[in-house]
N, C-alpha and C positions, 0 to 999 in steps of 0.2 A: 458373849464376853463383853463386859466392860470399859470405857475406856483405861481405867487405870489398870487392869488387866495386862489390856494388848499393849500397854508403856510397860509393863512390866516385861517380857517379851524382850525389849530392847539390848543390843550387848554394851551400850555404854549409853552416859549421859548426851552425849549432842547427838546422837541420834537420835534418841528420845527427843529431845528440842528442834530438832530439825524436822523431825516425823508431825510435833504437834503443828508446827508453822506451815506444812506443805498440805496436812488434810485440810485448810482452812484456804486454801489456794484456789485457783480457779481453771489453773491449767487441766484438771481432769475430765476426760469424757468417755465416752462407753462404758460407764460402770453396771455390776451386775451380780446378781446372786443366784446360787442355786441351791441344793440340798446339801450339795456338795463342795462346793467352792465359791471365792468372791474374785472378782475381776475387775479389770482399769486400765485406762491406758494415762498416763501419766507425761506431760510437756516435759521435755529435758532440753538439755544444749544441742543436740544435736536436732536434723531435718525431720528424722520421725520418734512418735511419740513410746516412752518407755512403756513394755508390755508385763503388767505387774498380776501376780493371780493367787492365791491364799489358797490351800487345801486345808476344809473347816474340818478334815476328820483327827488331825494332830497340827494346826497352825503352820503347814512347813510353805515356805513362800518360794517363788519364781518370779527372779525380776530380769532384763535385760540391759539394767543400767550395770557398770564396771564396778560398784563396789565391792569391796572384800570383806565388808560386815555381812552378816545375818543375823535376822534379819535387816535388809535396806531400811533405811528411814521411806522409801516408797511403798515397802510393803505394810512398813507400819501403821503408814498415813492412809492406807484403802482400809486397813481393819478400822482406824480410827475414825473414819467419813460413815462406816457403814453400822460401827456402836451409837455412833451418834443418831444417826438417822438410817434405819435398813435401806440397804440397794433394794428396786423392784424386783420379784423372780422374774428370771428368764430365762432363757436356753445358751447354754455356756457356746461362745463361738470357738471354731476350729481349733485353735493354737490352745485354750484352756483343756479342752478335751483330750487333746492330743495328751494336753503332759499329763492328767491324770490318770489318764490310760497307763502309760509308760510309767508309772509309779504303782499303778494294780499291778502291772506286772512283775514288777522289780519283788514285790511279796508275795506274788501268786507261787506257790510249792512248783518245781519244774521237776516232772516225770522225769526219774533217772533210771529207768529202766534200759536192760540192753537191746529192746526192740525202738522205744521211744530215742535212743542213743543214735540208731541206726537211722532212723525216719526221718532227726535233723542232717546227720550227714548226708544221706541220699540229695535233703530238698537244699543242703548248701554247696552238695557240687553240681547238682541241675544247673542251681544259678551264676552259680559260675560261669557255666559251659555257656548259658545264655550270654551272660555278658559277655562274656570273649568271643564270642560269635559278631552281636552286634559291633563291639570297637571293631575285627575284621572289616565289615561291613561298611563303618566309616573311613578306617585306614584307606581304603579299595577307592572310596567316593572322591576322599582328599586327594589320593592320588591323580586323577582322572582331573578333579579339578586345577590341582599343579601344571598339569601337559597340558593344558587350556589358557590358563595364565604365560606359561613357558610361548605358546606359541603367539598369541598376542602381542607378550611384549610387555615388561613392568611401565611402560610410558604411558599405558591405558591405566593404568590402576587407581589413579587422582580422580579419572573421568565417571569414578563407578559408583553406583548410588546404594542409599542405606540398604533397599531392598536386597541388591543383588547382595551384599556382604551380608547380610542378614539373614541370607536361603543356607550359604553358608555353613555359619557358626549354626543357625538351629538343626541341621541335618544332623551336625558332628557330635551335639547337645543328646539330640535324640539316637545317637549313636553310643551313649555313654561313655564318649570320649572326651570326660573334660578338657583333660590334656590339649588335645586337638582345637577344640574348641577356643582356646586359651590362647594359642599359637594366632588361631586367625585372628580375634580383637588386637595381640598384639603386634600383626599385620597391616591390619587399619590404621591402628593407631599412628606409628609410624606414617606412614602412606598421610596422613591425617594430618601430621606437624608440621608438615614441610620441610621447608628450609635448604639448603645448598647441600646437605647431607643425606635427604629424603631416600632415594633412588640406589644409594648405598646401602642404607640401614634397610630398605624392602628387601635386597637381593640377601642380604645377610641369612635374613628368618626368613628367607624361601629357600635357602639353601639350605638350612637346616629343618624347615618340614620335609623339603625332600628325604634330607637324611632317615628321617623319622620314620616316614613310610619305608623305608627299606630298610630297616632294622626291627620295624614291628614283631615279625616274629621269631627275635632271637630272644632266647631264654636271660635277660637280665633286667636287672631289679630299677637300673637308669631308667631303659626304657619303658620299662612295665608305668615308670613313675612320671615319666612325660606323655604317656598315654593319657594319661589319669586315674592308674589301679593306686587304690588307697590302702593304707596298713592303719588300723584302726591303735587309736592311741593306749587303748587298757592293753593290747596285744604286744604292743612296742614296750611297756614298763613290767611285763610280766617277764620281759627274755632281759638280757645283756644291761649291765650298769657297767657307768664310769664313773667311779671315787674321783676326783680332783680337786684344783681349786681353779674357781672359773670366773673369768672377769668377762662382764659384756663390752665392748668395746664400741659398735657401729649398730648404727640400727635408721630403718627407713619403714616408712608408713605409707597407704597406698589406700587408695577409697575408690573401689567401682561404681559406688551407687548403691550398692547392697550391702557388700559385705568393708567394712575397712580389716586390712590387715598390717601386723607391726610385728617385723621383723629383726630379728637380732646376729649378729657373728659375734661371736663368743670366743673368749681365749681361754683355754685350760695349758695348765701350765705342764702336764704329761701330755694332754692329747692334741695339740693346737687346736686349730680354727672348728668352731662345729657352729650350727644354725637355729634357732630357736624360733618357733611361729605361733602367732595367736590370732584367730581374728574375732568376728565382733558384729551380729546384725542389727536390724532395728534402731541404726543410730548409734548406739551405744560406741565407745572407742575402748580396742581392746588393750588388756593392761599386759606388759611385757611378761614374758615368761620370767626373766630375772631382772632385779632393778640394779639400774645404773648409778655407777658412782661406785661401789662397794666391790670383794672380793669372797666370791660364795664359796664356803668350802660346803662340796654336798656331791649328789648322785644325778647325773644323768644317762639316760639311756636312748641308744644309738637307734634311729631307725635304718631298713634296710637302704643301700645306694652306697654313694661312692662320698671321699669325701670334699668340703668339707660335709659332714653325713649331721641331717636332721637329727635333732633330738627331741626329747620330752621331760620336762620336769620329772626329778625322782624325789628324793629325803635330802630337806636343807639342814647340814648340820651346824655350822655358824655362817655368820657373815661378819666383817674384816675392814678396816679400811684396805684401800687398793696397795699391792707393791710394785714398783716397777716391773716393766715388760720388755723383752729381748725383742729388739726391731733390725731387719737386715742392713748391712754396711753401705749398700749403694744399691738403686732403681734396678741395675742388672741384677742383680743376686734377688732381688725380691718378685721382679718378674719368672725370673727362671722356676721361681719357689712356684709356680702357676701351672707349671705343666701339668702336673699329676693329676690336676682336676682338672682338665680343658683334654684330657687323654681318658680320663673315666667318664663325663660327662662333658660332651662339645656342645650341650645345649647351654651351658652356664652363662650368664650375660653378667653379673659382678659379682666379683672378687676381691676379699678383703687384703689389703695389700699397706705392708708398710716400712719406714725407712726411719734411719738413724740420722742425726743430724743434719738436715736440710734446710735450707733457708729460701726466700718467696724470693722474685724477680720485681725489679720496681717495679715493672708494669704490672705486677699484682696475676700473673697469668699462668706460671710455672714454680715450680719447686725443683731446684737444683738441692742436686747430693754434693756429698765432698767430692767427690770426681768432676763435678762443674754437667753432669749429664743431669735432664731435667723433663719432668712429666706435667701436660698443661693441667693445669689444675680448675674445680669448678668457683667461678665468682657466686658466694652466698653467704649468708649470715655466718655459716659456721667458719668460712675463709674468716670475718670479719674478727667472728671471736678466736682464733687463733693467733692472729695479729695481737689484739689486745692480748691476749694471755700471756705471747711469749717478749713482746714488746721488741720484735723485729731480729730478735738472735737466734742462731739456728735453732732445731726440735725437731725431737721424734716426732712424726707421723703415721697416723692410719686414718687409710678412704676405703672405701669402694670404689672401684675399678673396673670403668665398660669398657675399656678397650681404646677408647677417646680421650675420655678425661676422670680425673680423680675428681667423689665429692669425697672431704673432711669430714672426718668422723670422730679424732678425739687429736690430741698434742700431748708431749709431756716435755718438759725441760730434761735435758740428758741427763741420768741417774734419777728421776723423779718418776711417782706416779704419774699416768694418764690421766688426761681429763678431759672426758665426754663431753664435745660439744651437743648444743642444741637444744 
């Protein structure tokens, strides 16, 4: 194929333009052809390099950067490096392989016979059984290692080094408990930060892995999900939809190193509060499930657990500017509003939470309600632009909420739309 071909390809003009500006770049390396596909890794914003791959048998592309075109201006800039001048053959590496495997298969005919029928269920409740066998197994570990910490003493935990936390989480890892796993980094971490609240925040999440371990095996869908059993996302859009209309309201973003994740609490105006997740490897940053600013009328669907209860993108059927949102009277009525989820799931660590006409404390450090009662609030940009928004007269409010302190998540002047900081 041509260059003016693979521009043809393009879904619009400045992709096209950006594709021809980026094959002439110099950020690319590892490139590569095969019979079958072409390969690159491609410099981006982020620490590691975007993973772009072309299958030569219909042009369909994989890239790792966030775009919502296809094809990316990076896909189009590997076909375009490689019309121009062929990649050398070589041997596709792992990750190209992997996806064109999983695209043979996606058109390979699947035996539907009722013995073939039977030979998948038999080999997906083996593994089942496996799995739930091994999290036992780590459940059992973690626990043994709690009454170990318990008798020591959380005073040692500062003293402990990478290794010892790191026999740890890989046990728990190789126990296929992410859950678990999860629980201890964010054990560490804490333990990690310091500060005159350290010693607090450890017993906190020791007191609830213990919990954890002793709940292991009750038949609920909380626990199965703080374990780390997963509900696979085509199987969550297949069951239960919710018609609404849904405004994102708060969102916070998180980068371990590998994966960054961007999280949303979401208001629907029949179903309250629900949660939306995306993440994002190889650098890339992932795009929210629904964007901010606007009011989506459309379909989401509930995964299993309590609320407020995960969701998944369904069928967007418009988008809206924002209308105003009902915010509780006073910090009591909003915290009470908390139970219902801190009684389904006591694993929860923030809670979207919010209030009707409140105003800031000079000292910039609390929000009083009309009742003159007041929750500290976190000092950050988004305090900053709340200030400027409302220009110092009272406003609705919504944060997240640890238990400590509120961060700011959006304002609205009373009777107005919300608006999303950040």
């Amino acid at each position: 194929m041509d260059a003016q071909a693979v521009l043809a390809l393009a879904p619009d003009s400045q992709v096209a333009s950006s594709a021809t500006r980026l094959a002439g770049s110099s950020g690319w390396t590892g490139s590569g052809r095969s019979a079958e596909a072409l390969w690159g890794l491609c410099k981006g914003s982020g620490r590691n390099p975007y993973r772009v791959c072309v299958d030569l048998t219909d042009r369909a592309t994989k890239c790792s950067c966030p775009s919502r075109k296809f094809p990316c201006k990076h896909a189009l800039a590997l076909q375009l490096r490689d019309a121009r001048e062929p990649f050398a053959p070589a041997e596709p590496p792992d990750w190209v392989a992997e996806w064109l495997a999983r695209r043979q298969q996606a058109v390979t005919p699947v035996d539907t016979s009722p013995e073939a029928e039977e030979r998948r269920a038999r080999a997906k409740e083996k593994t089942a059984r496996n799995r739930a066998e091994a999290v036992r197994g780590g459940v059992a570990g973690l626990g043994d290692w709690l009454a170990d910490v318990a008798g020591a003493g959380i005073a040692g935990l500062p003293s402990r080094d990478a290794a010892w936390w790191h026999a740890i989480g890989a046990r728990m890892v190789d126990a296929q408990a992410k859950g678990l796993a999860s629980a201890v980094d964010g054990l560490r971490s804490a333990v990690a930060a310091g500060g005159p609240e350290w010693a607090h925040e450890a017993a906190d999440r020791l007191g609830g892995m213990h919990l954890l371990v002793r709940l292991a095996d009750t038949p609920s869908e909380v626990v199965r999900r703080r374990l780390g059993f997963a509900v696979a996302e085509d199987d969550v859009r297949a069951g239960e939809g919710w018609s609404d209309r849904w405004l994102p309201l708060l969102r916070l973003e998180s980068d371990d190193g590998l994966v960054r994740t961007v999280r949303q609490w979401v208001w629907g105006r029949a179903h309250g509060w629900v949660t939306a997740i995306r993440h994002a490897g190889g650098g890339a940053r992932p795009v929210p499930v629904l964007p901010h600013g606007v009011e989506v009328q459309g379909v989401l669907h509930p995964y299993p657990g309590s609320a407020p209860r995960r969701v998944a993108l369904g069928e967007v059927e418009a988008e809206r500017p924002a209308s105003p949102v009902p915010a509780p009277a006073d910090w009591r009525a909003a915290l009470a509003g908390l139970e219902e989820y801190l009684v389904a799931d006591p694993w929860l660590r923030l809670h979207p939470l919010g209030c009707a006409g409140v105003r800031l404390t000079a000292d910039a450090k609390h929000l009083l309600d009309v009742s003159g009662r007041g929750l500290p609030v976190r000092g950050d940009l988004a305090l900053d632009q709340a200030i400027a928004v409302t220009g110092g007269e009272p406003f609705d409010a919504w944060g997240l909420w640890n238990g400590r302190e509120l961060r700011l998540g959006a304002v609205a002047e009373p009777g107005r739309a919300p608006e999303v900081l950040g």
